[in-house]
DRENPA-3360 file (N, C-alpha, C; in nm, 2 decimals, always signed):
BEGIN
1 = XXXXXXXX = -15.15/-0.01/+7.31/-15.24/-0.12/+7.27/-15.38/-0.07/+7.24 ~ -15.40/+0.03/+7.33/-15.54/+0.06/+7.26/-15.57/+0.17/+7.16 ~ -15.45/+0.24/+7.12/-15.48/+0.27/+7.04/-15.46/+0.15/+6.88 ~ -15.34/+0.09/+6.89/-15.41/-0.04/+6.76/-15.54/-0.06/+6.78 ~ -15.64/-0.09/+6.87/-15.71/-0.17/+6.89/-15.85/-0.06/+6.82 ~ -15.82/+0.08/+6.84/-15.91/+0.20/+6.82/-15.88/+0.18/+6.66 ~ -15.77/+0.18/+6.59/-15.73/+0.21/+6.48/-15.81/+0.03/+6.42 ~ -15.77/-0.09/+6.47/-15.90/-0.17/+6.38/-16.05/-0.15/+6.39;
9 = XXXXXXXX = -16.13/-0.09/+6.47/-16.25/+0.00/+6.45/-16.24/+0.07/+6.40 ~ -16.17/+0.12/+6.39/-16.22/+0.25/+6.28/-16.15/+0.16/+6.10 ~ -16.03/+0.12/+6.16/-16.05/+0.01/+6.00/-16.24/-0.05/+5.93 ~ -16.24/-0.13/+6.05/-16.38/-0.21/+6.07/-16.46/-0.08/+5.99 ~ -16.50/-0.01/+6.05/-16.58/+0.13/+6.05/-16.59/+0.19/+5.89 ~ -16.48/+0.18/+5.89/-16.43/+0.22/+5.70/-16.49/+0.12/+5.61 ~ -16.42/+0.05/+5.63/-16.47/-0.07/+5.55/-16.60/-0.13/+5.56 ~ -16.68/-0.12/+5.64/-16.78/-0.14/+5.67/-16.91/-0.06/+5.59;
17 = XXXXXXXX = -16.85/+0.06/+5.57/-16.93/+0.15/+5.54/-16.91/+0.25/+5.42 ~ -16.77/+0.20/+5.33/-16.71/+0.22/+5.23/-16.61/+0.14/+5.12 ~ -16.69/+0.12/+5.01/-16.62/+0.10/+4.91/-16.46/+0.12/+4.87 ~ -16.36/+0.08/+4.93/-16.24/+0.12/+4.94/-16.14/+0.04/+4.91 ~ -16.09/+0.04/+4.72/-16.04/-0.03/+4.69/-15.89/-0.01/+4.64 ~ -15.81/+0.08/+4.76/-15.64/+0.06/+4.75/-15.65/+0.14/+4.91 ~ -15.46/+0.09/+4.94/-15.44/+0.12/+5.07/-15.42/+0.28/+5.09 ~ -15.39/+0.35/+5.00/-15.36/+0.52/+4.99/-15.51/+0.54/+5.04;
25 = XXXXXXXX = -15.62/+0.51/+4.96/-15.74/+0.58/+5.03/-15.79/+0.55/+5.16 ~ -15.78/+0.39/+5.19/-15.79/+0.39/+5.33/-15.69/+0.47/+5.42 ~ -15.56/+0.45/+5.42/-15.51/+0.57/+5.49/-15.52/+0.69/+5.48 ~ -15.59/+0.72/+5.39/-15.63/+0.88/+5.37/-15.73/+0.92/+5.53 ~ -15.83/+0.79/+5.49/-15.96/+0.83/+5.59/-15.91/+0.82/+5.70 ~ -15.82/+0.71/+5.76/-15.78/+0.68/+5.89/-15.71/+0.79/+5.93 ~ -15.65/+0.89/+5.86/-15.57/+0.99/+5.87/-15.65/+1.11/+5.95 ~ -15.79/+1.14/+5.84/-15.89/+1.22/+5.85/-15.96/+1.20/+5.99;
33 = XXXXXXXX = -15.97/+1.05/+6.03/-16.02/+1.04/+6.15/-15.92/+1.07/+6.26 ~ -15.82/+1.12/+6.24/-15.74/+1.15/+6.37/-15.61/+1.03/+6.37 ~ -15.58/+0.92/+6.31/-15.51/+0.84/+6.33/-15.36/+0.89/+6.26 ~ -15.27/+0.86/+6.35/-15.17/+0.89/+6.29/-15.08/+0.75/+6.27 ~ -15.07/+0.74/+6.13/-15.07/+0.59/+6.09/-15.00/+0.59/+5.97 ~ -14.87/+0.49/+5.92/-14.81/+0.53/+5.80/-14.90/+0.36/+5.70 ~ -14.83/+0.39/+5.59/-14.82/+0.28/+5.54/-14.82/+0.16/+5.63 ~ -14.68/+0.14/+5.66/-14.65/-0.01/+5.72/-14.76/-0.10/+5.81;
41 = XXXXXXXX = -14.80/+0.05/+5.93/-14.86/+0.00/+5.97/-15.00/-0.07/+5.95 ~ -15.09/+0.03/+5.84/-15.18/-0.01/+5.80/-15.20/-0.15/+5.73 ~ -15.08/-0.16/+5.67/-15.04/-0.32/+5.62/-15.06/-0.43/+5.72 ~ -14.98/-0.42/+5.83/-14.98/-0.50/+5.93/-15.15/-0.50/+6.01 ~ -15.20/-0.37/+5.99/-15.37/-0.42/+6.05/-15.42/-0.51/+5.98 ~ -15.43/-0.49/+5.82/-15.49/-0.53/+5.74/-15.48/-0.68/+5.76 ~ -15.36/-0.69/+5.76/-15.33/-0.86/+5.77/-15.39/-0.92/+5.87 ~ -15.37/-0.82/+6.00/-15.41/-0.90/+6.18/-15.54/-0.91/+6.17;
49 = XXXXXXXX = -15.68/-0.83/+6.04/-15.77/-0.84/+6.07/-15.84/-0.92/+5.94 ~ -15.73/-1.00/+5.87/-15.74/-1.10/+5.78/-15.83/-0.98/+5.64 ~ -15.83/-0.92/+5.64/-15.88/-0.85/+5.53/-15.84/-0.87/+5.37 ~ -15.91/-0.88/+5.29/-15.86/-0.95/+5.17/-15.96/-0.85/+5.07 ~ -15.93/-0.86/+4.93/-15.99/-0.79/+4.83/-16.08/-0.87/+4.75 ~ -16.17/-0.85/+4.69/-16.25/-0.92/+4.64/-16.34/-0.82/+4.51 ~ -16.35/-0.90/+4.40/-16.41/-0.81/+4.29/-16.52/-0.74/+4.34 ~ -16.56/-0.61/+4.25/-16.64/-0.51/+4.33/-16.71/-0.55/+4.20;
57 = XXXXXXXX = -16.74/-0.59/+4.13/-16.83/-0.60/+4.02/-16.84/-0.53/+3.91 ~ -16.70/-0.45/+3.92/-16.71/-0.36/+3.81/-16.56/-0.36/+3.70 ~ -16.48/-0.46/+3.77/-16.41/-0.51/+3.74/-16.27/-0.45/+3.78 ~ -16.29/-0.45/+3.87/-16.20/-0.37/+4.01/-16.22/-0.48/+4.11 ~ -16.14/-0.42/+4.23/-16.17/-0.51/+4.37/-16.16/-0.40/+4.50 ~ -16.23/-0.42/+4.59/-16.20/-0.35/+4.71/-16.24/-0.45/+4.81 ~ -16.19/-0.37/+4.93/-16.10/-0.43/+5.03/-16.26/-0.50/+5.13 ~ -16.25/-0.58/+5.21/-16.38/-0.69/+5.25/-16.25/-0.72/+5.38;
65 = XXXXXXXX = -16.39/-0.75/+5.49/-16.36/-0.80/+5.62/-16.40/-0.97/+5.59 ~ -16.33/-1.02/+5.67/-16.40/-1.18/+5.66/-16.51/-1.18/+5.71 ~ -16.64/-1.30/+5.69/-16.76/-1.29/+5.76/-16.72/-1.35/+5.92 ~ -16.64/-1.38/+5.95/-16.64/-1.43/+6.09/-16.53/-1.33/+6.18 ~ -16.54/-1.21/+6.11/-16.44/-1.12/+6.20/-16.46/-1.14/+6.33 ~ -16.41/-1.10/+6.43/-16.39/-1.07/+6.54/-16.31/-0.99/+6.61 ~ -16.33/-0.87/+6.51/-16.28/-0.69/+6.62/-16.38/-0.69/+6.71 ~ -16.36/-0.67/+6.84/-16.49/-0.59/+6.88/-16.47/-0.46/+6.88;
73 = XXXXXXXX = -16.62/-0.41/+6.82/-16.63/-0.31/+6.76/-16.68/-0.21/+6.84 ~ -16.59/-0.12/+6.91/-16.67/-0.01/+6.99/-16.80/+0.10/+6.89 ~ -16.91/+0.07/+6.99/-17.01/+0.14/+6.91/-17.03/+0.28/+6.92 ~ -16.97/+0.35/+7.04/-16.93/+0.50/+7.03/-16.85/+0.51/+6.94 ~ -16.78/+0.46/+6.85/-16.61/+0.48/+6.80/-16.71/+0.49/+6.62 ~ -16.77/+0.36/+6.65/-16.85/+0.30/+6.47/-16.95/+0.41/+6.47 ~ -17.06/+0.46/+6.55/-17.12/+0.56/+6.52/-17.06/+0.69/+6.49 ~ -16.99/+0.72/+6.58/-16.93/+0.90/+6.59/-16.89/+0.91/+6.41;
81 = XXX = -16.85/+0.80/+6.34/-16.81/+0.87/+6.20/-16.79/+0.76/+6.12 ~ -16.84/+0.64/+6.10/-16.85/+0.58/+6.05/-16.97/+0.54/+6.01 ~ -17.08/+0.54/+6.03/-17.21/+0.51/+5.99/-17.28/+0.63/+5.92;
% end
């Protein structure tokens, strides 16, 4: 369980702090950070953490947290490589 719980911060983390508009690149990064994580699963975070796509203004869309998320977000985890 904690590591799901590690792997939605650092989702959080990503997303937060990057433009990332298909699931190949976000598993790329989750990958880079140490996660060992396929497809499927990444699918199923995405969903648990209500994550949705939204136009990026360029006439594209990348991927957005809702505003009322509620990961909590470890701040050793969000600093070490996401900020």
């Amino acid at each position: 369980m904690l590591e799901k719980q590690e792997r939605h911060t650092a989702i959080y983390g990503i997303l937060s702090s990057e433009k990332i508009d298909n699931q190949e690149l976000l598993l790329k990064r989750l990958i880079e950070s140490g996660f060992n994580v396929t497809q499927a699963t990444l699918s199923r975070d995405l969903k648990a953490l209500a994550v949705y796509k939204k136009p990026d203004g360029k006439g594209g869309y990348i991927y957005s947290l809702p505003e009322n998320n509620a990961v909590p977000v470890n701040s050793d985890l969000f600093l070490a490589g996401y900020k």
